[in-house]
SEZAZA-336076 format. One record per residue (C-alpha): y, z, x; residue in three letters; residue number from 1. Coordinates in Angstrom, 3 decimals, decimal comma. Each point is the difference from the previous one (the first is absolute). Example, Ala and Ser with C-alpha at 12.3 -4.5 7.8 and 13.67 -1.06 7.14 Angstrom:
<pt><v>-4,500</v><w>7,800</w><u>12,300</u><r>ALA</r><k>1</k></pt>
<pt><v>3,440</v><w>-0,660</w><u>1,370</u><r>SER</r><k>2</k></pt>
end
This chain:
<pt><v>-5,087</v><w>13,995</w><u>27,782</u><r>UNK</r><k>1</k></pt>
<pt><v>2,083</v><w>0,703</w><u>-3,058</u><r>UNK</r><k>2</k></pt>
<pt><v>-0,643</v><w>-1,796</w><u>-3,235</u><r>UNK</r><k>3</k></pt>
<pt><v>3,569</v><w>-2,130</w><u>0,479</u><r>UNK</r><k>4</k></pt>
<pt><v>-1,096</v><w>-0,984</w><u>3,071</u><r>UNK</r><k>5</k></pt>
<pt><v>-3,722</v><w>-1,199</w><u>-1,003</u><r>UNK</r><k>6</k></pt>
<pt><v>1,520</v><w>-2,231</w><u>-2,239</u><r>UNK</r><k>7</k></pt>
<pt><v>2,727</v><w>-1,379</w><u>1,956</u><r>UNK</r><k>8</k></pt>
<pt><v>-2,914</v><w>-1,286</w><u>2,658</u><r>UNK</r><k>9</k></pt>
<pt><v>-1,961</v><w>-1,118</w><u>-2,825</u><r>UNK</r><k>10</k></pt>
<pt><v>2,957</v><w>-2,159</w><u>-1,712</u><r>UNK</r><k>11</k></pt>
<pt><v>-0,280</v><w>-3,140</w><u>1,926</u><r>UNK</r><k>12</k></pt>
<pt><v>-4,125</v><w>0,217</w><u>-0,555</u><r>UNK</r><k>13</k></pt>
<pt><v>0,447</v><w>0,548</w><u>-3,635</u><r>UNK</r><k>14</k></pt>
<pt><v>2,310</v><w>-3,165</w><u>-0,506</u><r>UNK</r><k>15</k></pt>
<pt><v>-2,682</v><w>-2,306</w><u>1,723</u><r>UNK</r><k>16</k></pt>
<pt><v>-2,614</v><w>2,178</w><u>-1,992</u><r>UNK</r><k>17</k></pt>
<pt><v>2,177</v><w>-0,698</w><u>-3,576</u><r>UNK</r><k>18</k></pt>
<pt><v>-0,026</v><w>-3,657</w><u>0,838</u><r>UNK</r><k>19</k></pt>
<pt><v>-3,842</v><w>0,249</w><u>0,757</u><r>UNK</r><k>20</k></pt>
<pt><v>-0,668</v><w>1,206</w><u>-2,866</u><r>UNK</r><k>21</k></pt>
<pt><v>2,402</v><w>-2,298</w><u>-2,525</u><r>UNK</r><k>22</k></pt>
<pt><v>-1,782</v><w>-2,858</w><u>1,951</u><r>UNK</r><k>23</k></pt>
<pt><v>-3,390</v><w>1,146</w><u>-1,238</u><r>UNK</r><k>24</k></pt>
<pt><v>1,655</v><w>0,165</w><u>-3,583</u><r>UNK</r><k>25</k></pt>
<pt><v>0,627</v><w>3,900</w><u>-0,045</u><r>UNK</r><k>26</k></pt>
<pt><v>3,589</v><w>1,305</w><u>-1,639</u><r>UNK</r><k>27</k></pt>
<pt><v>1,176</v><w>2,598</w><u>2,333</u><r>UNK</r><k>28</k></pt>
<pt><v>2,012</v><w>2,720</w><u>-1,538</u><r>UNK</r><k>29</k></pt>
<pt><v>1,739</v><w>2,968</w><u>0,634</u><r>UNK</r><k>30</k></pt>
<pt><v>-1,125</v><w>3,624</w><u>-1,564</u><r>UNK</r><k>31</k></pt>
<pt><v>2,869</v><w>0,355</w><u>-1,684</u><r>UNK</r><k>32</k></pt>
<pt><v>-0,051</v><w>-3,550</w><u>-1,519</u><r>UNK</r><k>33</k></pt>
<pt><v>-3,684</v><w>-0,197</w><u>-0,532</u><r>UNK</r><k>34</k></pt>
<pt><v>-1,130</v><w>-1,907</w><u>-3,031</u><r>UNK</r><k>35</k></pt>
<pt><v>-3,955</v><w>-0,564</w><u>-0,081</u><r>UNK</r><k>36</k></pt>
<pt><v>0,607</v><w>-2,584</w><u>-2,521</u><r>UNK</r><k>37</k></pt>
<pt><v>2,068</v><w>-2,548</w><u>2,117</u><r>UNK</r><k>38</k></pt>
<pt><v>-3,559</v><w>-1,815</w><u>0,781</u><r>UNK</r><k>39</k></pt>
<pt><v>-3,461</v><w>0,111</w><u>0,660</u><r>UNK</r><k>40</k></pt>
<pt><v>0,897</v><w>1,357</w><u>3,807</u><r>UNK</r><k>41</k></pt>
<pt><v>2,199</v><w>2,344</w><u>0,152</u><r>UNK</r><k>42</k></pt>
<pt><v>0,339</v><w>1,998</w><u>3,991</u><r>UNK</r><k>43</k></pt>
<pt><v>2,934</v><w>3,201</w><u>-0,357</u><r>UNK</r><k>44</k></pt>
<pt><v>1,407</v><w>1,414</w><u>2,710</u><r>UNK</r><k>45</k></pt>
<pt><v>0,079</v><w>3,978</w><u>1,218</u><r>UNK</r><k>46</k></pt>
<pt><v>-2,368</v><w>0,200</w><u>-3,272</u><r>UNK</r><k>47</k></pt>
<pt><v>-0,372</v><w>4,505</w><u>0,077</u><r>UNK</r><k>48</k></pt>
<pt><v>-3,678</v><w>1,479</w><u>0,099</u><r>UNK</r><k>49</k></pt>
<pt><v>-1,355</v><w>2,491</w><u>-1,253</u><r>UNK</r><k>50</k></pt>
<pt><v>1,257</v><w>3,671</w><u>1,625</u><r>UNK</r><k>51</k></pt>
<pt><v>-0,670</v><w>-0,542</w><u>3,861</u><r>UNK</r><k>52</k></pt>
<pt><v>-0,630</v><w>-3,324</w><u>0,268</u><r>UNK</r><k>53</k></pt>
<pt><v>3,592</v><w>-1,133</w><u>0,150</u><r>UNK</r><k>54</k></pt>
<pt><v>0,928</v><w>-3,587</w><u>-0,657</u><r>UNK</r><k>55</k></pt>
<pt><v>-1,212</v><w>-3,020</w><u>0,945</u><r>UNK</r><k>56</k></pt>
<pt><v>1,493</v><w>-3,094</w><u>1,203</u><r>UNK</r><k>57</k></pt>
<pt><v>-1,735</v><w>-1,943</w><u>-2,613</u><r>UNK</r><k>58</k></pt>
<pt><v>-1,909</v><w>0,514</w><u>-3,038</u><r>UNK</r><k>59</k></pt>
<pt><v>-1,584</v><w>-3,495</w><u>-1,301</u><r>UNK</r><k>60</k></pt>
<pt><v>-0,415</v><w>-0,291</w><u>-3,968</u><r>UNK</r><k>61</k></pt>
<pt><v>-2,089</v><w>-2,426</w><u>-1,089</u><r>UNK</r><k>62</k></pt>
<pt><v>0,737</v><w>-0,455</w><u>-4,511</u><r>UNK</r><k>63</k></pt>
<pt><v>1,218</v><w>3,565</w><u>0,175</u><r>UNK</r><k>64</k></pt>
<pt><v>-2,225</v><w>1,661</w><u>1,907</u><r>UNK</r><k>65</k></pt>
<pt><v>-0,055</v><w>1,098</w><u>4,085</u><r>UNK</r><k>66</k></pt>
<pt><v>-2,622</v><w>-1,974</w><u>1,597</u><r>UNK</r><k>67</k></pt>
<pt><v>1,421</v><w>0,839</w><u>3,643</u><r>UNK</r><k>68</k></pt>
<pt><v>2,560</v><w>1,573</w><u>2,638</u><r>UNK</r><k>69</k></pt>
<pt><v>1,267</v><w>-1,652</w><u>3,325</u><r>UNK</r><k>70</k></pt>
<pt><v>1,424</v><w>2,377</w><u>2,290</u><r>UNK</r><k>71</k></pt>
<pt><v>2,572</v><w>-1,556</w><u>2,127</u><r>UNK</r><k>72</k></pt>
<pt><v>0,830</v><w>0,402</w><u>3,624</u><r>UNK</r><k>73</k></pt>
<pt><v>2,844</v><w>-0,991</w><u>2,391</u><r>UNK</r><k>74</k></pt>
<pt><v>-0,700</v><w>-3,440</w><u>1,341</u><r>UNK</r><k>75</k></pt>
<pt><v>-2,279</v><w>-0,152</w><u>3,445</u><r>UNK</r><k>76</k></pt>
<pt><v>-1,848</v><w>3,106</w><u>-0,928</u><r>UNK</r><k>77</k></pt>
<pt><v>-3,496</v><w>0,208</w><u>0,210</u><r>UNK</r><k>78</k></pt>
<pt><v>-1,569</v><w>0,320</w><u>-3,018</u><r>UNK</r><k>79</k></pt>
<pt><v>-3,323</v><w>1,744</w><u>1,326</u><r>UNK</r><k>80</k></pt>
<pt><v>0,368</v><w>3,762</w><u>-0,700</u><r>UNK</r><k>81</k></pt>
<pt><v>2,212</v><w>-0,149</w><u>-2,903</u><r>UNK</r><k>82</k></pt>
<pt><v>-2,540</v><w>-0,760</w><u>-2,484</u><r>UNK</r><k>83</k></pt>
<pt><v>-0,527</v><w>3,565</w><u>-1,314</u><r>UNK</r><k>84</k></pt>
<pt><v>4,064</v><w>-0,091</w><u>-0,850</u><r>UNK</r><k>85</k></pt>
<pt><v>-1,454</v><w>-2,913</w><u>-2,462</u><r>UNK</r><k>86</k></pt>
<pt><v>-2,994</v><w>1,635</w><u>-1,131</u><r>UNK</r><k>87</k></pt>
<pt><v>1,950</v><w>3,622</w><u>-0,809</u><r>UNK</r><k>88</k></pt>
<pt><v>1,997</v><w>-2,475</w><u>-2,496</u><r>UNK</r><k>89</k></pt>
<pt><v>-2,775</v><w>-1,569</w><u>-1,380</u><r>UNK</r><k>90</k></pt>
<pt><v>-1,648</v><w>3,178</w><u>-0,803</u><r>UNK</r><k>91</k></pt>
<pt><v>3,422</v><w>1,934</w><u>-0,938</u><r>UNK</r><k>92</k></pt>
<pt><v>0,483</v><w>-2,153</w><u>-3,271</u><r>UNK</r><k>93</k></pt>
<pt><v>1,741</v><w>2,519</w><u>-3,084</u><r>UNK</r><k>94</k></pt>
<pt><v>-2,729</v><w>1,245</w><u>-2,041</u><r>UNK</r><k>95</k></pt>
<pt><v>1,274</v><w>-2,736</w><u>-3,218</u><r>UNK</r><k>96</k></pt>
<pt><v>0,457</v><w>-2,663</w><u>2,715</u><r>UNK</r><k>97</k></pt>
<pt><v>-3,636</v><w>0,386</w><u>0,911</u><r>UNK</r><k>98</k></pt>
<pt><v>-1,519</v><w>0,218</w><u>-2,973</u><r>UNK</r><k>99</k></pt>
<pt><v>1,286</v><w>-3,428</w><u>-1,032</u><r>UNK</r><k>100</k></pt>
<pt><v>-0,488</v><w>-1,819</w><u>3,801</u><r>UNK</r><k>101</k></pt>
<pt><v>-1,991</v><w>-2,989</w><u>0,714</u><r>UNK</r><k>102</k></pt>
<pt><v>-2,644</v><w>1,802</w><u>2,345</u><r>UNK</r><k>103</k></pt>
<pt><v>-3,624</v><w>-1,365</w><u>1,290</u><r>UNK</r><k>104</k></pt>
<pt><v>-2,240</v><w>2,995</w><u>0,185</u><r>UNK</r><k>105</k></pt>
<pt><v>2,669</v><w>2,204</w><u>-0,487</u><r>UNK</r><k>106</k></pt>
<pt><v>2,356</v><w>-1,341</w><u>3,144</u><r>UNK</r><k>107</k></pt>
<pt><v>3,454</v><w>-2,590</w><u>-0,485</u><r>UNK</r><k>108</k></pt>
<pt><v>-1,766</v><w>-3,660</w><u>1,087</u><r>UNK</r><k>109</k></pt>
<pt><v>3,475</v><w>-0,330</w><u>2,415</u><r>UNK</r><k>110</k></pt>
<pt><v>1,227</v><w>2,368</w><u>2,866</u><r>UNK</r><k>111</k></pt>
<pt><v>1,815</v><w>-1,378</w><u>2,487</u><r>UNK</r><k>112</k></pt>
<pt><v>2,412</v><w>0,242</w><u>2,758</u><r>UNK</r><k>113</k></pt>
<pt><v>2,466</v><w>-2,264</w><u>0,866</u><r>UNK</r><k>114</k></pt>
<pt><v>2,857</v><w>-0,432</w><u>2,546</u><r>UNK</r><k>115</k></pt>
<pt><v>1,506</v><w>-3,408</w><u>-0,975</u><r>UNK</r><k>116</k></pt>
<pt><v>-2,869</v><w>-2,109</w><u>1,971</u><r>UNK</r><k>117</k></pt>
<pt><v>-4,007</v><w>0,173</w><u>-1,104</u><r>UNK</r><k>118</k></pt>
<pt><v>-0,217</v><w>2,703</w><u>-2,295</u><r>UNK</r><k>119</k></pt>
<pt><v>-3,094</v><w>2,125</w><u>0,511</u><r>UNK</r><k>120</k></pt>
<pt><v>-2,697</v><w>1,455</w><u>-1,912</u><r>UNK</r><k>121</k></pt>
<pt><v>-3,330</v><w>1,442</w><u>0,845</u><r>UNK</r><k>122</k></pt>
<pt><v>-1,339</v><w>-0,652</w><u>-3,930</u><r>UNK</r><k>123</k></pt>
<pt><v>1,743</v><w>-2,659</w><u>-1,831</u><r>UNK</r><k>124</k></pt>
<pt><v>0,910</v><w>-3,532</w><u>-0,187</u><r>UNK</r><k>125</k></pt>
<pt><v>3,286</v><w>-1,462</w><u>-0,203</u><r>UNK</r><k>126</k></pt>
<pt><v>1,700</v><w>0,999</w><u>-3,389</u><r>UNK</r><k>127</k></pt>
<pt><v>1,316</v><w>-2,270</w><u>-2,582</u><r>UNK</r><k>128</k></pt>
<pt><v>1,236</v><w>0,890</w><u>-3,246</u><r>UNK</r><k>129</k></pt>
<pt><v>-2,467</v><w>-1,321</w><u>-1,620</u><r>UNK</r><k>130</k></pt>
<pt><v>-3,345</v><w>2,277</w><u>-1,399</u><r>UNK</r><k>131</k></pt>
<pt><v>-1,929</v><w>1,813</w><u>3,279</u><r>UNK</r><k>132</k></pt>
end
């Protein structure tokens, strides 16, 4: 499935996944539009990773720093078996993006993946903007 496509299937999962997410207090924001500083929570879209890790859906900033990634999927699919798509982000920070992260023993506190309904995760809680 080319790239276009992915995200044309994703689109209607990523608006109810951008309201999700303003609900819980996050700013969503595109890449090209990012600015960390907008609030204490800030999630940016298509954020790129380091060389062949790609992008993902969302990269959560907690005061300026990446605390998590959601990886997003068409709505209805099952979420079981995607998880390593999450956990390749996770671990595919840029070298300066990781050095500054909000990490417990070394790992982001949030990975998730989401399709518009429950989001998923096999580690974290539910973010909020506020302090992990």
């Amino acid at each position: 499935m080319s790239s276009d496509v992915r995200l044309q299937a994703e689109q209607p999962a990523r608006v109810l996944i951008d309201r999700q997410l303003r609900d819980a207090g996050w700013l969503v924001q595109d890449r090209s539009e990012t600015n960390l500083f907008a609030g204490a929570g800030v999630a940016v879209r298509e954020a790129i990773m380091a060389k062949g890790h790609g992008r993902v859906d969302y990269l959560l900033h907690v005061d300026q720093r990446v605390a998590g990634v959601i990886e997003a999927k068409p709505e209805g699919t099952p979420l079981s078996g995607v998880e390593w798509q999450s956990a390749m982000y996770a671990e595919g920070l840029p070298f300066a993006v990781r050095l500054k992260a909000l990490t417990r023993d070394g790992r982001l506190p949030f990975v998730f993946e989401a399709s518009g309904s429950k989001p998923t995760s096999p580690t974290a809680t539910t973010p909020s903007p506020g302090p992990p």
